[in-house]
C-alpha beads as a LAMMPS data file, in Angstrom:
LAMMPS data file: protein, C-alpha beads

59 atoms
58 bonds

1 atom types
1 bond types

-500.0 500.0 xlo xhi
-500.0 500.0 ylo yhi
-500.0 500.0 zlo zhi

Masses

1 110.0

Atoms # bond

1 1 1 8.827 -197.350 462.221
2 1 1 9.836 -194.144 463.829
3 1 1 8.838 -191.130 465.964
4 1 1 9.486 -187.933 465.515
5 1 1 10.535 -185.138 468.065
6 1 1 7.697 -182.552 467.833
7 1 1 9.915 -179.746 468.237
8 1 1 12.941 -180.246 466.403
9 1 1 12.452 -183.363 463.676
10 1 1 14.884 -185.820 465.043
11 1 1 13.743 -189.091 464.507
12 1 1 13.857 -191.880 466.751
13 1 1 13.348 -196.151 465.887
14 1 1 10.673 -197.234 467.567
15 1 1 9.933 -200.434 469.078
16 1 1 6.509 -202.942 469.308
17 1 1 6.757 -203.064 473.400
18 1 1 7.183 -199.042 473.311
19 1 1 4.128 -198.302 470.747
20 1 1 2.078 -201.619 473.501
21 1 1 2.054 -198.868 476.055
22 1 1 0.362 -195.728 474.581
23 1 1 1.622 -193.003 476.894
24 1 1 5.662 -193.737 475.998
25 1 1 7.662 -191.115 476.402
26 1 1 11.080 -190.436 475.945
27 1 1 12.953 -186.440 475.917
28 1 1 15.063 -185.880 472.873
29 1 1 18.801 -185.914 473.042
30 1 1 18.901 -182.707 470.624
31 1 1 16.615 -180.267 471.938
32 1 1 15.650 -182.251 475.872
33 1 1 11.751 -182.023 474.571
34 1 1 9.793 -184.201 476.207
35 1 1 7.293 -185.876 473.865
36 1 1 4.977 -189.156 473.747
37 1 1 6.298 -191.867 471.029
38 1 1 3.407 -192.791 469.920
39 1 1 2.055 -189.537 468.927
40 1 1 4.156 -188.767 465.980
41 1 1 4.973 -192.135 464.261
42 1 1 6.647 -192.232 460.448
43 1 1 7.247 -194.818 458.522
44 1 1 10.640 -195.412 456.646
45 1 1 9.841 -193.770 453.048
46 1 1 10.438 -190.729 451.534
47 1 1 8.784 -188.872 454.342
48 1 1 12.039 -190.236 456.316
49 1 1 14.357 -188.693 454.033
50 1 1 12.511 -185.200 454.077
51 1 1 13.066 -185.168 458.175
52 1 1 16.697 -185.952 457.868
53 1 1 17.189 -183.331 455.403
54 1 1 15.068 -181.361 457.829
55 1 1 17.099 -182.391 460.716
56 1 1 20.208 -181.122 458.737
57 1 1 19.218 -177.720 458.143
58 1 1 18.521 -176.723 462.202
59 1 1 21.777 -177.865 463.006

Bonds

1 1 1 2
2 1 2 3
3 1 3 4
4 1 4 5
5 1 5 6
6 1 6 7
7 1 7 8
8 1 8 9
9 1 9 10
10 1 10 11
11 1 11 12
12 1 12 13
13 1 13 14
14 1 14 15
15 1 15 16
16 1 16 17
17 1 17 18
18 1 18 19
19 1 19 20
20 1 20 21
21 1 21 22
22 1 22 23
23 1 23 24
24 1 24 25
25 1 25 26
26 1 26 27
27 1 27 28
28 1 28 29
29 1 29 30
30 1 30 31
31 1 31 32
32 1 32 33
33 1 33 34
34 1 34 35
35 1 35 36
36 1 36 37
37 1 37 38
38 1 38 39
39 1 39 40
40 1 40 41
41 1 41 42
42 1 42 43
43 1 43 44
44 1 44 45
45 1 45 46
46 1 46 47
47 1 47 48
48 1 48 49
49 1 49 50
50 1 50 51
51 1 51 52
52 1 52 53
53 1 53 54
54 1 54 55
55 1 55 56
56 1 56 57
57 1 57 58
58 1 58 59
C-alpha cells in the first residue's frame, strides 16, 4: 500500500504502524506539502502505474 501526495502525485510506501495512528503525516520531498498518510491510500495496481506516469509528466 501507498499514499499519495495530494498536491503533486508522488507516491509514498506506507507502513501498518503509520496507517495504526490515523493522523500520520509526513511533507513530501517533491513539492514540501504537508499531507496526512492515511488520507490518500492506493493500492499497487494499475492505479499505481497511472500516478507514476502522472508523476513523470510534472517533472
Amino acid at each position: 500500500m501507498r499514499s499519495q501526495c495530494p498536491d503533486c502525485g508522488k507516491l509514498y510506501p506506507v507502513t501498518k504502524k503509520q496507517l495504526r495512528a490515523p493522523k500520520t503525516q509526513v511533507y513530501c520531498t517533491q513539492c514540501k506539502k504537508k499531507f496526512i498518510v492515511a488520507e490518500i491510500l492506493v493500492e499497487k495496481t494499475a492505479k499505481t502505474a497511472e500516478a507514476n506516469a502522472f508523476n513523470q509528466k510534472k517533472k
